[in-house]
Structures are given as C-alpha cells and as structure tokens.
C-alpha positions as CSV (number, residue, x, y, z in Angstrom):
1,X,55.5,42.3,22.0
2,X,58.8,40.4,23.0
3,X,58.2,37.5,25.5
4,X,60.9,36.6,27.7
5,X,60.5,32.8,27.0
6,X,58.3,30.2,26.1
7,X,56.9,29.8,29.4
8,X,56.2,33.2,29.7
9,X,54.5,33.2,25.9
10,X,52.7,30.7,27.6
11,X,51.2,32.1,30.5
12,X,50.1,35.1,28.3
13,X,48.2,32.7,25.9
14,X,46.6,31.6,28.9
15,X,44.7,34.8,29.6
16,X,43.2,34.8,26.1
17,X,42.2,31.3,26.4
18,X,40.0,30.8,30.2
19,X,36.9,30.5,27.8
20,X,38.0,27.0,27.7
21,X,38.5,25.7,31.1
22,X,36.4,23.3,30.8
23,X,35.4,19.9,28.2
24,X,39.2,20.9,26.7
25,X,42.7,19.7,25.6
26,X,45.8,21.2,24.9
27,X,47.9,19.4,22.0
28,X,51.3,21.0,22.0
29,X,53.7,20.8,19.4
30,X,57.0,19.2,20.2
31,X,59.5,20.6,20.7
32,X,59.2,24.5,21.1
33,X,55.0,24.2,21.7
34,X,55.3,22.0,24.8
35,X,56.7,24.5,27.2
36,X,54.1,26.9,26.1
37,X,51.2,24.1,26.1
38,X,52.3,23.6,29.6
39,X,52.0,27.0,31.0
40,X,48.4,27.3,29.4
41,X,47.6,23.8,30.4
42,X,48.4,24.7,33.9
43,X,46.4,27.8,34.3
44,X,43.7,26.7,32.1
45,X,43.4,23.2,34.5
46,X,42.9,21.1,31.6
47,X,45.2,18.3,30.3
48,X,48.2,18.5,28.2
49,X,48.9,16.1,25.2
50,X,50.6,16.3,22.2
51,X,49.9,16.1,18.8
52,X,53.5,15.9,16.3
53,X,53.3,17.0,13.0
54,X,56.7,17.7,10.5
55,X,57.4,19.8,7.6
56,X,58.4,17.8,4.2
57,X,62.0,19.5,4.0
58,X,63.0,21.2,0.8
59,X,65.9,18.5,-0.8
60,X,68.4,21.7,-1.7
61,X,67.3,23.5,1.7
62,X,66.2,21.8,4.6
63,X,65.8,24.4,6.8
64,X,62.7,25.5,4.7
65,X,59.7,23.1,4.0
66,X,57.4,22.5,1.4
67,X,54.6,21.4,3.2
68,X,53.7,18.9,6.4
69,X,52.6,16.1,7.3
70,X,50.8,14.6,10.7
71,X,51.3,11.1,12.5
72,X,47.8,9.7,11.1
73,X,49.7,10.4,7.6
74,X,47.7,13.5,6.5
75,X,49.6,15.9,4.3
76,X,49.2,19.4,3.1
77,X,51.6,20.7,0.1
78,X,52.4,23.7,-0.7
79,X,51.2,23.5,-4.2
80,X,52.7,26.7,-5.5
81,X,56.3,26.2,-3.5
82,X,55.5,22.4,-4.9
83,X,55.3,23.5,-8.4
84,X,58.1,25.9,-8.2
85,X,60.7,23.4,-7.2
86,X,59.8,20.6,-9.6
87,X,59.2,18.0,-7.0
88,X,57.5,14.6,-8.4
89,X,55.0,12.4,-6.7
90,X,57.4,10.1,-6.1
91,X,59.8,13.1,-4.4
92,X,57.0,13.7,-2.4
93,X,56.2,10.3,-1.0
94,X,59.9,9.5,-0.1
95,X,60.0,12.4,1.9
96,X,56.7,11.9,3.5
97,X,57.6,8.4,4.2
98,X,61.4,9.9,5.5
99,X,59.6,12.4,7.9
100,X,57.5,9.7,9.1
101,X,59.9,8.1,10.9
102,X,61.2,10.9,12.7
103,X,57.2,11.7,13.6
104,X,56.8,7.9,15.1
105,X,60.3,8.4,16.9
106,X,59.0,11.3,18.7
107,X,55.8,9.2,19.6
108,X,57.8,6.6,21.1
109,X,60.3,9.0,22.7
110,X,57.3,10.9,24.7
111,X,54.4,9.2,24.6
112,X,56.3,5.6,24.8
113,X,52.8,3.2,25.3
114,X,50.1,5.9,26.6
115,X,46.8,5.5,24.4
116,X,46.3,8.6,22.4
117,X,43.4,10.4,24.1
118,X,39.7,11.1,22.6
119,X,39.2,14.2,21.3
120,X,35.6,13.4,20.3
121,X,33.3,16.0,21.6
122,X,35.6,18.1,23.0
123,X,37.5,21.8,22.6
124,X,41.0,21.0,21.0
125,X,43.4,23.9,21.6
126,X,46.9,23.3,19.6
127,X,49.8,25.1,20.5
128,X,52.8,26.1,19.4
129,X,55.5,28.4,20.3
130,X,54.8,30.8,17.1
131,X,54.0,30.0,13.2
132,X,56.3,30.4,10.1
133,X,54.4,29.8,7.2
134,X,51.6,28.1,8.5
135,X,51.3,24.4,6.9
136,X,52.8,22.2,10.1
137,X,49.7,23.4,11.8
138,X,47.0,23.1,9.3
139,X,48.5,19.5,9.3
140,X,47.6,19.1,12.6
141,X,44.5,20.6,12.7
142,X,43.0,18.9,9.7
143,X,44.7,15.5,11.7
144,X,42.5,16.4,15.1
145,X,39.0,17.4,12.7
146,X,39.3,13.7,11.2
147,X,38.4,12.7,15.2
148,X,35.3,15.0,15.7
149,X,36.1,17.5,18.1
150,X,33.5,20.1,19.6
151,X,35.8,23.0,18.0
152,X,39.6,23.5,17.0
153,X,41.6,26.7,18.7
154,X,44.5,27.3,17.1
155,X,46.9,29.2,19.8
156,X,50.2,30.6,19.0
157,X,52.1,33.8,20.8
158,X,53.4,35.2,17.1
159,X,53.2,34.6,13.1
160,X,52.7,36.6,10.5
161,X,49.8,37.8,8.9
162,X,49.5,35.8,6.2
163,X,49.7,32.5,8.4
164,X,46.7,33.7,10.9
165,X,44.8,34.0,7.4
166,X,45.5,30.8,6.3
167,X,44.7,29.3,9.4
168,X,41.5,31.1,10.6
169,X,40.2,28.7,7.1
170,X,41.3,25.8,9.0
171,X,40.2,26.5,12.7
172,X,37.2,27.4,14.4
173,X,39.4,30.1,16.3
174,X,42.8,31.5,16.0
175,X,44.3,33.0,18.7
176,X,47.6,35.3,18.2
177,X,49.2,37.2,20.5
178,X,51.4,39.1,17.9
179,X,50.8,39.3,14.4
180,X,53.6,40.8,12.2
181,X,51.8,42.5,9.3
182,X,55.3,43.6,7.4
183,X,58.9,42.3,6.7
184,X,60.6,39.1,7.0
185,X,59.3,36.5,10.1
186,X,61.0,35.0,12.4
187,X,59.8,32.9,15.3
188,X,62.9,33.4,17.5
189,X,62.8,36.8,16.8
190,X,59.4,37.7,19.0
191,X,61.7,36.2,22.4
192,X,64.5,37.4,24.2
193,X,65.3,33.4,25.2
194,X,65.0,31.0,22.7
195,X,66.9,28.1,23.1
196,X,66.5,24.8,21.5
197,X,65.2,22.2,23.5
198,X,65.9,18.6,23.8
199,X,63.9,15.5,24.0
200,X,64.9,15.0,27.7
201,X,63.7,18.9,28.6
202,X,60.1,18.1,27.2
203,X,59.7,14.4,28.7
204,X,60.3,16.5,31.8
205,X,57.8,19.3,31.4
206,X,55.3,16.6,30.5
207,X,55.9,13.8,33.2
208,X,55.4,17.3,35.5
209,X,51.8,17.6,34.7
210,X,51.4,14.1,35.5
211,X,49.6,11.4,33.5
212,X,49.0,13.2,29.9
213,X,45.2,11.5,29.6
214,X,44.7,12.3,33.0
C-alpha cells in the first residue's frame, strides 16, 4: 500500500478509526503526524492537539536515536542500542536535557499560550505519519497514560512489524494500515509525496481546524 500523501494516509486512517467519534482526541505528532491527525480529525469530528515527543539522537549518528523522550520529561531507552554504544548516565541526561529544548521550542512555536487539554476520561488517538523503531511513540503514549485516559489508540499508516509489537504492549489499540513484515523500513518509502514540512505549514493546518481545545 503506497499513499499519495500524508493527507491521503490520513483520510484512510480515518475509516479504520469512526469507532471513536465520540468522547475523543487526536494528538498528532509534529511535524509529519499533523497533516495526517488533521485528515482523521476532520472526518472523525473530534479535536486535534498535539502531543511532541523527540528521539535522544545517537552522538556519532544523529539521524538514528537511541531512545525518546516526551515534554512531561518521560524517557524510554533503548537499553540494548544503550548498552551497545557505551553511553553513561551522564551521556544520557545531557542529551535528554539537549532534546528538551527543541521539545519546549515546538510548544511555544504551535501551541504559543493555549492550556494543554484534559485527557482524563477520554479516548486518546496519537498519530503519526508512520513508525521507525517504535520508542518516540511509546514516549508519548506512556506521557498521555500518566493523565488517565479512557483508552490509548495508537494510529499510524506504516511501520514494521516489530514496532506494531512493541507498541500493541503500550496501547490499548494499535492501528496500522501497512505493516512491513521483511527488509529494511523506511517511512518515506510507503508515499509517493513525502516532503518535509515546516513549522509555518503545520501552524497552518492547525489554526484551520480552529481552536485546538475546542
């Protein structure tokens, strides 16, 4: 399954997710989750917010990550990876503390003075626009349990197999659109339009579903 764009990832979710039309939120994950979030949230008539979680960058390759960590500070390591490359506690903490930053930038950048909204009680779907090895969600979704949530969805159009595992022992519900069971995963692989977006592109796609606590 190739999807055209994230939008169009997005209104597929959708389909899989009008079990939740009502006593829900979507969180998407900025950047490449919002345009999806906003499809879903658009056809599911339920509000869109986000939720911003980072993964700890490897020092030698940043590209990759060695875990994540979410804006109420909780992180999940990769303990083996962790192991693997040597990293101290003190390692960790400085780039916990680094990725912070960036995390309450974004905040600012989107959200600007908008009080977070109450999950309490309520379906939490988080969104993204596909998963790579997993941990940047489990971030979030152990972040959103801490505020006692009817039930986490997780909702992503692609990740591999091992990812949807990892998660289903997180969530109360995973939903994929295309697991990849074999071979090397790549996110932009599973769309023919995959551009990177910019802070500007998702202020826009949020200020168009108007107040985000609405």
């Amino acid at each position: 399954m190739i999807f055209k764009d994230r939008r169009d990832a997005g209104r597929m979710l959708a389909e899989h997710l009008m079990g939740y039309r009502h006593n829900s939120i979507i969180l998407a994950i900025p950047r490449g989750g919002v345009p999806v979030g906003y499809e879903v949230s658009r056809r599911l008539g339920v509000p869109l917010d986000l939720i911003i979680p980072r993964k700890l960058p490897i020092p030698s390759d940043p590209e990759a990550g060695f875990g994540a960590v979410a804006p109420d500070g909780t992180v999940v390591l990769n303990e083996r990876l962790v192991a693997y490359l040597g990293l101290s506690v003190k390692d960790i903490e400085r780039i916990v503390a680094e990725v912070l930053k960036e995390v309450r930038r974004r905040i600012r950048e989107y959200r600007g003075d908008r009080p977070l909204p109450d999950l309490k009680g309520k379906n939490v779907i988080i969104v993204d626009d596909g998963l790579a090895s997993g941990y940047t969600m489990i971030a979030a979704v152990r972040a959103v349990r801490k505020e006692r949530p009817r039930r986490v969805i997780v909702a992503v159009p692609c990740s591999p197999e091992t990812s949807v595992e990892r998660l289903e022992k997180e969530a109360d519900e995973v939903i994929c659109l295309r697991v990849q069971r074999y071979g090397p995963f790549a996110v932009a692989s599973h769309y023919e339009s995959f551009p990177d977006l910019s802070d500007e592109e998702v202020k826009g796609l949020l200020s168009n579903v108007g107040d985000l606590n609405c």
